[in-house]
C-alpha positions as a printed NumPy array, in Angstrom:
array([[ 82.052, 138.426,  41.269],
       [ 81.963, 135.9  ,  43.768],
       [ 85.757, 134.743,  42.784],
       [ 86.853, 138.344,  43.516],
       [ 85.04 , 137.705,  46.983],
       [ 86.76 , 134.504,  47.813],
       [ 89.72 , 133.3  ,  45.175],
       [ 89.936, 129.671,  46.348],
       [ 86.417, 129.105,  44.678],
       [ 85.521, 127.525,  42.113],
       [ 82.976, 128.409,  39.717],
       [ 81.863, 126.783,  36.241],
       [ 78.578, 126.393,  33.967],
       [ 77.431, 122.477,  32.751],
       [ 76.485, 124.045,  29.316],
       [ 74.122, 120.899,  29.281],
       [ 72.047, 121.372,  32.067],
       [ 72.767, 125.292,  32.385],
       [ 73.536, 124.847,  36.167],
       [ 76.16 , 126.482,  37.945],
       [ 78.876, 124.452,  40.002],
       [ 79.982, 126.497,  42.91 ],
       [ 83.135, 124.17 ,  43.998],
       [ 84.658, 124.75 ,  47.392],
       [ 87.511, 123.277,  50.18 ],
       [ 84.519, 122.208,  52.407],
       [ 80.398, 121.825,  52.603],
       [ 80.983, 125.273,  55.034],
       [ 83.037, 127.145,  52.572],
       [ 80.491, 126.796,  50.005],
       [ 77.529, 127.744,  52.157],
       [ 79.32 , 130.873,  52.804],
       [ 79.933, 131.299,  49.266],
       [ 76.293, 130.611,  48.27 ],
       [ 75.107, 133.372,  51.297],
       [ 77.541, 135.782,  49.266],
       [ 75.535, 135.17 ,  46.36 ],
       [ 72.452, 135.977,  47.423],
       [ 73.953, 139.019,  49.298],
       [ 75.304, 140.455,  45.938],
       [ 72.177, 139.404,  44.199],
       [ 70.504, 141.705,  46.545],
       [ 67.849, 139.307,  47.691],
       [ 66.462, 139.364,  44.258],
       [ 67.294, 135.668,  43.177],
       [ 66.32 , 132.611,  43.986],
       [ 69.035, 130.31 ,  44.777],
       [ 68.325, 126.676,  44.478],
       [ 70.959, 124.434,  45.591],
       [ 71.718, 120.465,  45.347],
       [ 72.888, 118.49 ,  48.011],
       [ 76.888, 118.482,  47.832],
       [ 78.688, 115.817,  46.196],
       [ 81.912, 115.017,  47.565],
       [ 84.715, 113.43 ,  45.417],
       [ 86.72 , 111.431,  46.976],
       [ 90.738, 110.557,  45.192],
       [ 92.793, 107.36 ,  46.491],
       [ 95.964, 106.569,  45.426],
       [ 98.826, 103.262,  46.306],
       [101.684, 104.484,  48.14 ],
       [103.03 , 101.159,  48.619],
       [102.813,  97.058,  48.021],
       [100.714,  94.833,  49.187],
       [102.04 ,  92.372,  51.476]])
């Protein structure tokens, strides 16, 4: 449901833990996206979020001198 809200999110289950992993472009675009959630849950769910974790990519574009 909340991909039909907002199609740049990202949503997936760690079949270990049985946590969901809401996965935005920003700390902001996933608080909106959790305030959706408890909008279409009605205000009957509890939400319990982490902290976000931030991944951060770096790549060489050139040689060292």
């Amino acid at each position: 449901m909340l991909k039909k809200y907002d199609p740049l999110v990202e949503v997936s289950s760690d079949e270990n833990t049985g946590e969901y992993i809401v996965a935005g472009g920003g700390e902001l675009h996933v608080q909106i996206c959790l305030e959706k959630l408890r909008e279409f849950a009605g205000g009957n769910a509890e939400i319990v979020s982490s902290p976000p974790r931030v991944q951060f990519r770096e790549s060489v574009n050139a040689v060292s001198t």
